[in-house]
N, C-alpha and C positions, 0 to 999 in steps of 0.2 A: 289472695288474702292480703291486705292492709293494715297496716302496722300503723297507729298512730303514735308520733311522740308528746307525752305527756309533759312541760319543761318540769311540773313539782315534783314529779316523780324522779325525772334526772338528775333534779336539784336535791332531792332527799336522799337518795342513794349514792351521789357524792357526798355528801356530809357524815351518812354514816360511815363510806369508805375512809375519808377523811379519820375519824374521832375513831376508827379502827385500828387504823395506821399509826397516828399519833400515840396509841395506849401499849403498842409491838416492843420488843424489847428494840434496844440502839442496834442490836450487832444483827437483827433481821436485813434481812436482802430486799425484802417490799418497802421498809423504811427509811433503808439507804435511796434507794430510788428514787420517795415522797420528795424526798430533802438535799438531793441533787441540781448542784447549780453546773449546766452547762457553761466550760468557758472560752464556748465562742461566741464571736457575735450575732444576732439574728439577721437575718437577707435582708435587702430590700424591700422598700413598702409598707404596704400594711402591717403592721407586728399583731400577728394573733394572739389569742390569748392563751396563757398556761392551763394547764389544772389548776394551778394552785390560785388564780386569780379568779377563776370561777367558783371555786370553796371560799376565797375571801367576801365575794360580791355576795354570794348565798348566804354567810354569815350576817352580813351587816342587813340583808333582808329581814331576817327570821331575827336578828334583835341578838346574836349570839358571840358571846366574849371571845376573845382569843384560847386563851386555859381552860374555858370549860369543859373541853374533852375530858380533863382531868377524871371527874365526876360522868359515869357513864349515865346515870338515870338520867340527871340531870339533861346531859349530851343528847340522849332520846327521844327526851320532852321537847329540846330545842328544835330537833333536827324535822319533827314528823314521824318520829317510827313509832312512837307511842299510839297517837290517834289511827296508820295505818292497822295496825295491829285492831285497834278498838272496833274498827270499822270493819277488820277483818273475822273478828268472832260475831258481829252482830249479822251479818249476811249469811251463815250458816246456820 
């Protein structure tokens, strides 16, 4: 079996994790996490990239503000879960 990866898929489901995260209360343990600055240095080399620079890149993609999480619909609309949704009642 073959699994393909989808990247708008990957990228939609970070953003919703993202604007999920962001809406947690402060004293959650997932949210401490999100907002976690290691402080060591990174290795040698290449520096990969974070999560969170891949939520930023996906943002500036899709046209979407920093605070908009604030506003879930809104966040929904942004992100793609709206349309997946839409697309997903009309196949059934």
């Amino acid at each position: 079996m073959e699994v393909k990866e989808d990247p708008d898929i990957i990228e939609r489901k970070r953003l919703q994790w993202y604007g999920h995260g962001k809406r947690m209360q402060e004293e959650r343990l997932p949210k401490l996490i999100m907002e976690w600055i290691p402080e060591e240095r990174r290795k040698r080399g290449r520096p990969r990239k974070t999560c969170m620079e891949g939520v930023q890149a996906a943002m500036e993609k899709r046209h979407l503000e920093t605070d908009q999480w604030l506003n879930r619909k809104e966040w929904c609309l942004g992100s793609g879960r709206r349309r997946q949704l839409s697309q997903d009642r009309k196949d059934r």
